[in-house]
Short mmCIF file of the C-alpha atoms (twelve columns), coordinates in Angstrom:
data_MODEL
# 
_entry.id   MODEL 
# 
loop_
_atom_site.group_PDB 
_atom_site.id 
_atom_site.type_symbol 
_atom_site.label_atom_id 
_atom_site.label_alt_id 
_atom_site.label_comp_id 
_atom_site.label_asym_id 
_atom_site.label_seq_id 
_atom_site.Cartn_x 
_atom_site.Cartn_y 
_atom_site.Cartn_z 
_atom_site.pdbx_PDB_model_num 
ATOM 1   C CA . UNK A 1   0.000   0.000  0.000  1 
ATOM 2   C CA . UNK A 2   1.003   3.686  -0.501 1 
ATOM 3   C CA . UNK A 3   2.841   5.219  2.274  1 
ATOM 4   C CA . UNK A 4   0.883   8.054  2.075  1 
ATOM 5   C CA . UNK A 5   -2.338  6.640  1.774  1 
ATOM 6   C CA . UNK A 6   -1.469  4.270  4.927  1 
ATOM 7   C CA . UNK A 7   -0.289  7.216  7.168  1 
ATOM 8   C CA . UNK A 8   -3.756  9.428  5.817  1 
ATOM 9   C CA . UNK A 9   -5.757  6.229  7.094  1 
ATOM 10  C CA . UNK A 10  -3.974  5.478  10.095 1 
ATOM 11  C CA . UNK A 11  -4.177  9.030  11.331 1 
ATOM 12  C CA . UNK A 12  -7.797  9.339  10.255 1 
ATOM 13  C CA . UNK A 13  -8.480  6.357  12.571 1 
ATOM 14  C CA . UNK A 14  -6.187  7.613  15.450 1 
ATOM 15  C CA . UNK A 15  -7.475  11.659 15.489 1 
ATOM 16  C CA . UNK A 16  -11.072 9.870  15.087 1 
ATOM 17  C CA . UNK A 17  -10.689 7.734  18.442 1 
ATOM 18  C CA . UNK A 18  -8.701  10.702 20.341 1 
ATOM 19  C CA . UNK A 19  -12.509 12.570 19.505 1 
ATOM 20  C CA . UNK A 20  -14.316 9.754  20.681 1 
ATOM 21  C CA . UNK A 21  -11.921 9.287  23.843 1 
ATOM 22  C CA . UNK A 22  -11.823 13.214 24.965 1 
ATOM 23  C CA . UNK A 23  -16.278 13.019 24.262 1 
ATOM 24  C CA . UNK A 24  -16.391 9.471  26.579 1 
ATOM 25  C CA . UNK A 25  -14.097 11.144 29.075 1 
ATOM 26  C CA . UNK A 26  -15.715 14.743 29.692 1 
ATOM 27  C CA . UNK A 27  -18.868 14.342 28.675 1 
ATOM 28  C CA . UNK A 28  -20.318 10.916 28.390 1 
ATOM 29  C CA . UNK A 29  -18.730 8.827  32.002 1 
ATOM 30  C CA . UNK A 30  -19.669 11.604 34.201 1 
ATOM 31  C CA . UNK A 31  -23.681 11.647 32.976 1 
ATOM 32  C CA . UNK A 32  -23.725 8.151  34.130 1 
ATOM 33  C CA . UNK A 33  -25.018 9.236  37.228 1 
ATOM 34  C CA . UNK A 34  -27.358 11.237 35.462 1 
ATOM 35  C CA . UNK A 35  -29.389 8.543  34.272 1 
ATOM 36  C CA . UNK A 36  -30.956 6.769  37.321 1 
ATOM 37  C CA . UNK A 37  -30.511 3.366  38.964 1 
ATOM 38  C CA . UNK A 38  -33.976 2.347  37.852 1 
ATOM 39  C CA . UNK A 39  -32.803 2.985  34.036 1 
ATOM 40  C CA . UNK A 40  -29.196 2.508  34.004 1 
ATOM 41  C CA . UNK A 41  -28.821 -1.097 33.164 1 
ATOM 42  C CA . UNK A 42  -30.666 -0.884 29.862 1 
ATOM 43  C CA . UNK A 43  -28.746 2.453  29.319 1 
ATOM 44  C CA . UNK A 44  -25.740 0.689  29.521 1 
ATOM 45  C CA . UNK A 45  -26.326 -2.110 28.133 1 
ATOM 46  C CA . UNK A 46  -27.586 0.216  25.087 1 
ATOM 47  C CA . UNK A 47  -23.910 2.435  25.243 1 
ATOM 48  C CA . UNK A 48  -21.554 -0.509 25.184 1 
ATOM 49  C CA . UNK A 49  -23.718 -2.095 22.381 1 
ATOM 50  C CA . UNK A 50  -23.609 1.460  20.341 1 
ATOM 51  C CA . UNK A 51  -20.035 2.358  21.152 1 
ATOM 52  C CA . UNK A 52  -18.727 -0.481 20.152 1 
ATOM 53  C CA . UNK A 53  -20.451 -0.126 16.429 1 
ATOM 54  C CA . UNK A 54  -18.215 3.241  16.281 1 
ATOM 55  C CA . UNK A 55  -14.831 2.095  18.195 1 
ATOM 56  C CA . UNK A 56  -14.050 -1.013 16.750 1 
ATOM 57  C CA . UNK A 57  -13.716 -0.335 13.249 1 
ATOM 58  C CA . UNK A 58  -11.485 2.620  14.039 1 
ATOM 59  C CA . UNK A 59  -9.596  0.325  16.640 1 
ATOM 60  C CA . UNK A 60  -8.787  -2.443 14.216 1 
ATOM 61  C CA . UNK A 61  -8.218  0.368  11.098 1 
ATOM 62  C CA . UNK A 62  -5.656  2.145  13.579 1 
ATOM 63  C CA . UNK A 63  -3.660  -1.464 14.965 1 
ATOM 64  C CA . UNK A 64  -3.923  -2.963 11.031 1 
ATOM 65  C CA . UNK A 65  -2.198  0.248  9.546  1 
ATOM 66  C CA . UNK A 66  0.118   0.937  12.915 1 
ATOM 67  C CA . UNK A 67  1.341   -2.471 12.346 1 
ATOM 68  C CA . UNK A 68  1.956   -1.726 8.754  1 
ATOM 69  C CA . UNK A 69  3.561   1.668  9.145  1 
ATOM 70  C CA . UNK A 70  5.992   -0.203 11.633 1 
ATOM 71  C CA . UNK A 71  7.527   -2.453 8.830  1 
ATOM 72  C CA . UNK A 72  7.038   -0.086 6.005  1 
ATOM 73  C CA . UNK A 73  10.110  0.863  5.008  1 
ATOM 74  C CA . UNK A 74  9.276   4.761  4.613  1 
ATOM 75  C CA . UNK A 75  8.424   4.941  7.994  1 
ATOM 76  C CA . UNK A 76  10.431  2.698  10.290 1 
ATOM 77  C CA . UNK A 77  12.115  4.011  13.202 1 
ATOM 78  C CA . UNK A 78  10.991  5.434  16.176 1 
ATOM 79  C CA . UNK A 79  8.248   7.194  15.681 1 
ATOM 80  C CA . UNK A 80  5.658   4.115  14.109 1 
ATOM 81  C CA . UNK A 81  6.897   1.915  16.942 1 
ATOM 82  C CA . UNK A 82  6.041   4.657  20.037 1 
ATOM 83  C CA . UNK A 83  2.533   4.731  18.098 1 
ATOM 84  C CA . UNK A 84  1.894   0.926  18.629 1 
ATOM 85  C CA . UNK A 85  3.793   1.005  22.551 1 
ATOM 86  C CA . UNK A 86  0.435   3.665  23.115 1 
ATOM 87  C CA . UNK A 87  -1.929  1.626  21.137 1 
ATOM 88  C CA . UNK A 88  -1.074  -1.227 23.661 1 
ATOM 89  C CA . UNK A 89  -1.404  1.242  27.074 1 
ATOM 90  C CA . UNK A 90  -4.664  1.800  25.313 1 
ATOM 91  C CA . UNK A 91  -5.915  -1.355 24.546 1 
ATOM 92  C CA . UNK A 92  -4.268  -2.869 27.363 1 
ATOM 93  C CA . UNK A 93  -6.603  -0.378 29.779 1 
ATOM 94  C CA . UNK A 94  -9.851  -1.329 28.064 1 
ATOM 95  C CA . UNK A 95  -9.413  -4.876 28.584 1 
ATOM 96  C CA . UNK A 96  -7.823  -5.292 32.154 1 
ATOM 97  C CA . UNK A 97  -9.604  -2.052 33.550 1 
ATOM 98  C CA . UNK A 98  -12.159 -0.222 31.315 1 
ATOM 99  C CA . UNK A 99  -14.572 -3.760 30.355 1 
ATOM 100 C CA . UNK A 100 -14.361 -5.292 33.564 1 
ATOM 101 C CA . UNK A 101 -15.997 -1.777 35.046 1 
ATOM 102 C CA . UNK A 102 -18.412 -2.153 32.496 1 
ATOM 103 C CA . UNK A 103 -19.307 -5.463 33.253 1 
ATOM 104 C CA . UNK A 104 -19.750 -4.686 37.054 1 
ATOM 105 C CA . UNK A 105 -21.961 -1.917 35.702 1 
ATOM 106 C CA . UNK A 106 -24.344 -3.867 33.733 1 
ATOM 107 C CA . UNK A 107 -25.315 -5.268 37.017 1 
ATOM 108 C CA . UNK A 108 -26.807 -1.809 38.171 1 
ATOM 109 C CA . UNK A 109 -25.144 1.761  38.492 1 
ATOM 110 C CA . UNK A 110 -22.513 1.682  40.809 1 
ATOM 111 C CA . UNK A 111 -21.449 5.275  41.699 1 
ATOM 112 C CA . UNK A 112 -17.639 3.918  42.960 1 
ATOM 113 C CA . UNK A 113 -17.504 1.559  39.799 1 
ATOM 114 C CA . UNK A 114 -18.374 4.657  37.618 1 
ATOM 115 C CA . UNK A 115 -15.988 7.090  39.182 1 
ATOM 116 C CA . UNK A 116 -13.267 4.427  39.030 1 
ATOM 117 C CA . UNK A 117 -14.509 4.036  35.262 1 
ATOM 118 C CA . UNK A 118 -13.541 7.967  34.474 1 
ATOM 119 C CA . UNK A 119 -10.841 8.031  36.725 1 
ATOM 120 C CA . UNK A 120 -8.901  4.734  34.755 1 
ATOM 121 C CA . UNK A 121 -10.137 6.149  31.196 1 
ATOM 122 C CA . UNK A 122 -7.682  8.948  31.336 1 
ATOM 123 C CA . UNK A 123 -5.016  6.434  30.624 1 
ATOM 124 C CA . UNK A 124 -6.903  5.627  27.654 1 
ATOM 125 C CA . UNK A 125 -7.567  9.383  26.934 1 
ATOM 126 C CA . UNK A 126 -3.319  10.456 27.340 1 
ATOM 127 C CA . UNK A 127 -2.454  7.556  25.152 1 
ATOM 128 C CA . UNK A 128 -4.506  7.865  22.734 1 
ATOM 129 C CA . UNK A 129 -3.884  11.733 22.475 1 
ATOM 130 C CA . UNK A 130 -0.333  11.017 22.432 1 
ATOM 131 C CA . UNK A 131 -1.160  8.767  19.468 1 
ATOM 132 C CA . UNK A 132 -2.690  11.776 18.113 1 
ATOM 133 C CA . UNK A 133 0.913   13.235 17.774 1 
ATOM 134 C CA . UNK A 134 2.591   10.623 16.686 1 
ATOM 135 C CA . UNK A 135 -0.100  9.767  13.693 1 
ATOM 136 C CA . UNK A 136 0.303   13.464 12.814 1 
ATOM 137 C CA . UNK A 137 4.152   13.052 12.955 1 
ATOM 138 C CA . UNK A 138 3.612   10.417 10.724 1 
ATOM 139 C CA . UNK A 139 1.902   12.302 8.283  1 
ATOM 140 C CA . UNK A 140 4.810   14.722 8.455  1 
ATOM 141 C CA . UNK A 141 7.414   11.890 7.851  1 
ATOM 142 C CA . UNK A 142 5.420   10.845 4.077  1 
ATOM 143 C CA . UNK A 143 3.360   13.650 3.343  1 
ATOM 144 C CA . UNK A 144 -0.359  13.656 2.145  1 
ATOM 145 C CA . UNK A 145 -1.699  11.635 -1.228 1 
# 
C-alpha cells in the first residue's frame, strides 16, 4: 500500500478515536449518574452495544495500519513503533480495567464503579492523544496523497 495513503488512514483512525476518547471522558462517564438506577442497566447495556459499532472499526483500522507503518520501510524508526507502545497502554486499559468496570456496571449503576470508570479512562484518553501526535508526525514523515 502507498505510504501516504497508509499514514492518511492510520491518522484518520487515530485523530477519530482521540474525539471519541476526549467526548467518553468529559462528557459521556460523568452523565452516568445522570441517568438513574432504575434505568441505568438498559442504558448501559444500550452504550456498550452502540459504542462499540463506532470504536471497533477505528480500533482495528488504527492497529492494522500501525502495524503496517511499523515495517514499512518509509516509515520505520521510532516514531511508528512509540505509536503501537500507546496503542497497547490503550488497549491494554480497556481490557484489564475499562470492560471489567463495564461489566460490574451492567449489574446496576454503581457510583464507585463509575468514578473508578472515568478516573482509569484517562489512561486511555493520554495515550490515545499522544497517538494523536505521533499519527500526525507520521503524516509529516510521508506527506499527504
Amino acid at each position: 500500500m502507498d505510504p501516504a495513503w497508509l499514514t492518511l488512514t492510520h491518522g484518520f483512525a487515530t485523530i477519530a478515536m482521540t474525539g471519541v476518547i476526549w467526548f467518553v471522558q468529559v462528557v459521556h462517564y460523568p452523565l452516568f449518574a445522570a441517568v438513574g438506577t432504575e434505568r441505568f442497566v438498559a442504558f448501559e447495556a444500550s452504550h456498550v452495544r452502540r459504542t462499540t459499532w463506532v470504536v471497533a472499526p477505528l480500533m482495528l483500522a488504527e492497529l492494522v495500519t500501525a502495524a503496517a507503518l511499523a515495517v514499512a520501510p518509509a516509515t520505520r524508526g521510532l516514531v511508528p513503533w512509540s505509536g503501537i507502545a500507546l496503542l497497547a497502554i490503550a488497549w491494554l486499559s480497556t481490557a484489564f480495567l475499562q470492560v471489567p468496570l463495564h461489566r460490574r456496571l451492567e449489574r446496576g449503576f454503581d457510583s464507585d464503579t463509575a468514578r473508578r470508570l472515568v478516573a482509569t479512562n484517562w489512561i486511555r484518553t493520554v495515550a490515545w492523544t499522544a497517538r494523536a501526535a505521533v499519527a500526525l508526525a507520521l503524516l509529516g514523515c510521508t506527506g499527504s496523497p
